[in-house]
N, C-alpha and C positions, 0 to 999 in steps of 0.2 A: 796417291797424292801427286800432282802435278805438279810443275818443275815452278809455275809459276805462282801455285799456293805457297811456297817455304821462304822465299822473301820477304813475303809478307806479313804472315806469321811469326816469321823473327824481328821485323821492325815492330812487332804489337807488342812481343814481348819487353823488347828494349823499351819502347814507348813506356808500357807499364812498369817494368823496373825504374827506369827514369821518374815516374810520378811519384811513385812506392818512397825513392828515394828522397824527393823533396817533401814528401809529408813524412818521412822518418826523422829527416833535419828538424823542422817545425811542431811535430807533435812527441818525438821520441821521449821528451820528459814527462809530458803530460800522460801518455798512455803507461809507463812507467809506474806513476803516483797512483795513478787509478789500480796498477797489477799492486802495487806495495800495501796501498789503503784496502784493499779486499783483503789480498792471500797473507798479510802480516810477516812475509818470509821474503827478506833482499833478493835471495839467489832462486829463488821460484819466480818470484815478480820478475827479474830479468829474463828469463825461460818464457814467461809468461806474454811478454812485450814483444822477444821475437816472435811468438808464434803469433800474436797477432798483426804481426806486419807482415806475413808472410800468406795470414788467411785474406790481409786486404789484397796482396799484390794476387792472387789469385781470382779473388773477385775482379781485381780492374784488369786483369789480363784476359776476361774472360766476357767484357764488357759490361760489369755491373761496379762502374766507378761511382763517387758517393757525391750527394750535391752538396753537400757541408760538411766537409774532413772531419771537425775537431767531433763533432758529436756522432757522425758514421763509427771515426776509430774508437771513441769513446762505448759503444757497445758491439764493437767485436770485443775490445778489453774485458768489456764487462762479463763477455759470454764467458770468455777465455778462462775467466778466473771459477765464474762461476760453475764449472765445469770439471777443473781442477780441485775444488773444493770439494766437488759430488763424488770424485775420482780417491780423494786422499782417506789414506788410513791414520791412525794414531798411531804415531811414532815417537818414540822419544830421538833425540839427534843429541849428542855431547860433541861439542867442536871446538875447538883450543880459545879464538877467541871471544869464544863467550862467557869462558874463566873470569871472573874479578878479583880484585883486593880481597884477603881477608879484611871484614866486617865487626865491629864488636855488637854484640846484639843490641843494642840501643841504636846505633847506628843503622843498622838492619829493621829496624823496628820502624824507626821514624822514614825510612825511606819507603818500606811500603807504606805506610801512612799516607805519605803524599801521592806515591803511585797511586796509591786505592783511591784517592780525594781526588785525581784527578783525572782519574777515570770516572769515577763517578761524574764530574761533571761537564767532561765531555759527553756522555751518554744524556745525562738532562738535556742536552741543546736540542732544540729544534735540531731534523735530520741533516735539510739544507744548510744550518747553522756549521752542524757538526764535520759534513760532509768537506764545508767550503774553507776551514779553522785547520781539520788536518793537511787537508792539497796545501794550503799556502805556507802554515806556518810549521807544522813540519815535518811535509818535503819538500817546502821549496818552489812548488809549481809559484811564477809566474800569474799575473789577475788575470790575463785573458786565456791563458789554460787552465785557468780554474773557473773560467767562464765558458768555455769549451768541453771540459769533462763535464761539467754540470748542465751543457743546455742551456744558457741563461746570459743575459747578457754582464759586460764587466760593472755599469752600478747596481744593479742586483749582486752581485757577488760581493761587492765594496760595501754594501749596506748591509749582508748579512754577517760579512767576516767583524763590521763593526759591532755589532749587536752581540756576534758570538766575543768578540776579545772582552769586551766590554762585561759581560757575565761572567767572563771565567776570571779575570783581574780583579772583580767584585768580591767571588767566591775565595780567592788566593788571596785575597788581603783579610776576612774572615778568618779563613783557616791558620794560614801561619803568618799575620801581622803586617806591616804597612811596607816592610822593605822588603816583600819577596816579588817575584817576576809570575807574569802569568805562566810562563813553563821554565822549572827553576832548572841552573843548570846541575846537565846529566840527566835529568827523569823525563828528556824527549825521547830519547831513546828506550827507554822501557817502558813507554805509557802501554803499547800492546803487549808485554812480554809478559807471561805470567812472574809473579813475586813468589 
């Protein structure tokens, strides 16, 4: 390699680290949500996020940068997990804090109740319904990273998150009466955890 190859090559680098970095700023939560909402595991999902920023900076270090970030990163995420999931064993994992309260079995009862009710009717939604109900309401993504994980523009996303709250606020006023919340608190967190 020639003397005048290696400057070069290190400004492409830098270049591409430098891009890497401002779609990390910009996308970092979005492709996050995407690793969370697949692999259902915080600390995998994180695992999950760098290595796909690290599979982008290698495509753009290598001249295969993407013409629309949100949805390029949006399926390396998507390989990434899915990949990880082909990869995973069953494991049981016990880790401190996923200890709870002791519970009095009615308490415990009625809690998976509602988990199971409301699982269930996240599963009935339409997929883009369901898809666009977890990214926002809960993890949190942002309308137009949930219009960017999904391909879609942001009132497409606005008109299906309304359709989906609007079913499940339907369903939650059926199931347990006029003063509950479409996701009651505490059971956002365990909607994927098995009961």
């Amino acid at each position: 390699m020639s003397r005048r190859n290696k400057p070069i090559e290190v400004s492409e680098r830098e270049a591409a680290g430098a891009r890497v970095a401002e779609l990390f700023t910009a996308y970092s939560r979005m492709v996050y949500g995407i690793c969370r909402l697949i692999l259902r595991d915080p600390d995998e999902a994180e695992d999950a996020t760098q290595e796909s920023f690290l599979k982008a900076h290698k495509s753009i270090a290598s001249g295969r940068g993407p013409r629309e970030a949100g949805p390029w990163l949006s399926a390396i995420a998507r390989n990434e997990c899915l990949t990880r999931l082909h990869r995973r064993r069953p494991t049981v994992q016990l880790r401190e804090e996923d200890a709870r309260p002791v519970e009095s079995v009615h308490e415990t009862a009625v809690r998976r109740e509602g988990v199971t009710a409301l699982r269930s009717e996240l599963e009935a939604l339409p997929a883009r319904q369901r898809e666009a109900v977890i990214l926002r309401d809960l993890y949190g993504l942002r309308y137009d990273e949930v219009a960017a994980a999904l391909g879609m523009s942001r009132p497409t996303v606005e008109a299906l998150l309304f359709r989906g709250r609007r079913r499940l606020r339907e369903e939650a006023l059926i199931l347990v009466g006029a003063d509950s919340q479409v996701f009651p608190q505490g059971l956002t967190q365990m909607v994927f955890v098995d009961p």
